[in-house]
N, C-alpha and C positions, 0 to 999 in steps of 0.2 A: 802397243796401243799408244796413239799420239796424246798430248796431253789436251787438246778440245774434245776427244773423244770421251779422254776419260772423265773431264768435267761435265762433259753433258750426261753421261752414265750418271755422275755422280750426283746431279742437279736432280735425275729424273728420280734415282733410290728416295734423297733427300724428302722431294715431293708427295712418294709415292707412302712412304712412313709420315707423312704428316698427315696427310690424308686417312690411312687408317686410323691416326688417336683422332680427327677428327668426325670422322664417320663414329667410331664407339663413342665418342663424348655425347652429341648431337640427335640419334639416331634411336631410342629406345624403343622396342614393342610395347606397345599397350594389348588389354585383354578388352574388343570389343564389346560396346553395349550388348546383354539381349542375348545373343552372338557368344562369347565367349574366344571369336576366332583371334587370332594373334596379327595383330595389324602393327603400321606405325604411324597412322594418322584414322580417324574415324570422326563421324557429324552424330550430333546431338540435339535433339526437340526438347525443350526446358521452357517452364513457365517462368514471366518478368513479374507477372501480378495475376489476378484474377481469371483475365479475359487475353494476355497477350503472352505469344509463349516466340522465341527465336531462339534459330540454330545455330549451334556451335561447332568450327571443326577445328577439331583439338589435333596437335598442338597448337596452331598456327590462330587460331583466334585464345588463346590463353588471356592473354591479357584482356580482352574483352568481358572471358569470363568474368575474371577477378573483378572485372569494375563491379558486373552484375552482381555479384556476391556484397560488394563493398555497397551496394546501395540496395542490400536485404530479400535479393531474389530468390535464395535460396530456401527463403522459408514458404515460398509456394508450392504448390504441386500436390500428390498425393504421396504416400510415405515410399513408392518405388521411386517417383522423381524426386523425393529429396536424397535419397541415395544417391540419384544417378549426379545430381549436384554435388555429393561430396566426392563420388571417385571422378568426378572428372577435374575437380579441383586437386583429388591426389595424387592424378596423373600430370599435372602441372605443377603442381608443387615439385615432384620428381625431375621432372624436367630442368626445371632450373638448377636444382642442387646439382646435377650431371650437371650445366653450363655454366656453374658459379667459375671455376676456375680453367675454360677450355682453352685446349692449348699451352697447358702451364707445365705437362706431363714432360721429362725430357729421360727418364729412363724407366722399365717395363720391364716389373720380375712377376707379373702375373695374369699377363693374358694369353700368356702359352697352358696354363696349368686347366685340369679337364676338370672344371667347379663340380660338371653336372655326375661325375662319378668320381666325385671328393673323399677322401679319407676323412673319418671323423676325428681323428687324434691331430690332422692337417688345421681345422679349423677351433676358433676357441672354443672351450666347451661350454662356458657360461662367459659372456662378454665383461672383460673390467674384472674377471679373478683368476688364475694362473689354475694348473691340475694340483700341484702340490698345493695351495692353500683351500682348495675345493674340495679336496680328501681330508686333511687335516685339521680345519678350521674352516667350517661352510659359513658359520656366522660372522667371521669378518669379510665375507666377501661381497663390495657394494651390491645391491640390489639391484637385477636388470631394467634396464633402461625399457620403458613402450617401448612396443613396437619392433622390438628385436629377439631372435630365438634362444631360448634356451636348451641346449642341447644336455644340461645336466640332468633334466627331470626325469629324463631315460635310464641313468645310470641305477645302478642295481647291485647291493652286496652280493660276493660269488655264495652261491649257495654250495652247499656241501654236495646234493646229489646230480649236481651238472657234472658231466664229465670234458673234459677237456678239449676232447675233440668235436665236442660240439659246439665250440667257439669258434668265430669267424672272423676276420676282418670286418672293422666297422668302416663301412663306407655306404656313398648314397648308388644307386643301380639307376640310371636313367633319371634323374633328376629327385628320386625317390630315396629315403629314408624311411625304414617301418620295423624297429627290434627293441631288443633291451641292452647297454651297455653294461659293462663289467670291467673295474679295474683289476686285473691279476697281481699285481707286483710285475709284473716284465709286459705291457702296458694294458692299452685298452685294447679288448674283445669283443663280441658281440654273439646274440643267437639271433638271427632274423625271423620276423614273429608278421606274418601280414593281417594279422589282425590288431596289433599291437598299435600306439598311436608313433607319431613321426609328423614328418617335413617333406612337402615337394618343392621343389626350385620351379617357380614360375619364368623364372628369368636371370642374364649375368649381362652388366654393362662393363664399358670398363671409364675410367675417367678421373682426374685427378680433384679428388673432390674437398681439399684443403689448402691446396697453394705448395705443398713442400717439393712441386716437380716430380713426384714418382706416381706410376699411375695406380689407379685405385680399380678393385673390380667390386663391383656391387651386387649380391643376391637379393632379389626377390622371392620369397615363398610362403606357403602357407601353414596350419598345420593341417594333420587329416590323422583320422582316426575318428570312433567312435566319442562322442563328446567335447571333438576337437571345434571352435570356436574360430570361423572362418575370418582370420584378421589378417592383412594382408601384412608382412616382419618386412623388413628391410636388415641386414646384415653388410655392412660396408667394410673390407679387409685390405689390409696392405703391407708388400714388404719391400724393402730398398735395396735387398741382395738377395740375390737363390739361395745362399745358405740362411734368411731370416724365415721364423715362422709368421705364419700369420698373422697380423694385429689389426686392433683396430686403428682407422688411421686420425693422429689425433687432432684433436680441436674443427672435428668433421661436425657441423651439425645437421645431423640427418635429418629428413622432413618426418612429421608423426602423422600417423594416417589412421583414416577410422576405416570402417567394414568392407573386407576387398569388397569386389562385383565379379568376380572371376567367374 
């Protein structure tokens, strides 16, 4: 191979990898109004005052939004459209945290990894405190942050009349978590329970959402279960080699969101 060849190979790889972190940075699904369908752009009928309502098509009028918001529109409507004001300014909000830093990403140990059928020992089990201080000392461990899941309230002493082999690998099946965990001494297990409460992944971006150049992949989800209290979590993870576990990525601040619309 000549060497213009090989630069033009090379120019095109270059191009073609930039373009993917910029398509993930840029590019998030939303869960349409009403709909519920999985879109990445949708229009909005929202009241200004009284007597005048205009539409929004999110993303791309956001900043419009925000004005309306910044000059108290949000407290019109009836209590579905003030909802519908707040998740569409959560969907804006999200958006920017994804664009705060785009293009800053220059290496990617985690958009190869398959979030939506995650190991649960993969991801932290309570964000901000390690498994061994979680076992050993729960009450030093800082208190979860809004808006982020806790995967510890699942955890479970082994009872005596379980037997062994009805433990499982804890992981999510299809974007889905639904069981009780169990630390053995030789790690964590699981018995899958579908009645039981859990977590679905509504969604995974990827994007570098702090500035330190490594990309970040971002879950969305919810809980589900009986009792489960439809808040829409955000969970932001990162690591800077294949051999790091998961963390959270620091000095992220994620946006805090009130009641999904899913």
């Amino acid at each position: 191979m000549n060497k213009a060849a090989y630069c033009f190979i090379s120019a095109v790889m270059l191009s073609f990898h930039a373009s993917v972190f910029a398509s993930h940075e840029v590019s998030p699904y939303f869960s349409a109004p009403y709909t519920g369908e999985k879109v990445q752009q949708y229009e909005i009928t929202l009241p200004l005052s009284r007597y005048e309502k205009a539409t929004f098509l999110i993303p791309q009028d956001c900043g419009k939004l925000n004005s309306s918001l910044l000059e108290g529109s949000g407290r019109w409507g009836n209590r579905v459209e003030r909802r519908l004001w707040m998740k569409a300014d959560d969907d804006c909000r999200y958006l920017n945290f994804l664009r705060k830093y785009a293009g800053h990403a220059e290496r990617d140990f985690v958009s190869d990894y398959d979030f939506y059928n995650a190991k649960i020992s993969d991801l932290p089990l309570r964000p901000g405190c390690d498994l061994h201080l979680l076992l050993n000392n729960p009450a030093a461990c800082p208190p979860t942050k809004p808006g982020m899941p806790n995967f510890s309230m699942f955890m479970q002493n082994m009872p005596m009349h379980r037997e062994q082999k009805e433990l499982e690998d804890c992981r999510f099946e299809d974007g889905v978590f639904r069981g009780h965990i169990y630390h053995t001494g030789t790690g964590l297990r699981c018995i899958k329970d579908p009645k039981a409460p859990g977590y679905r992944i509504l969604s995974v971006d990827f994007a570098d959402v702090n500035g330190d150049k490594c990309q970040d992949a971002i879950l969305r989800m919810v809980p589900i279960g009986r009792g489960a209290r439809q808040s829409l979590l955000i969970l932001p993870l990162t690591r800077c080699s294949k051999d790091e576990k998961f963390s959270l990525p620091v000095g992220s601040d994620y946006p805090r969101f009130g009641p999904a619309m899913e």
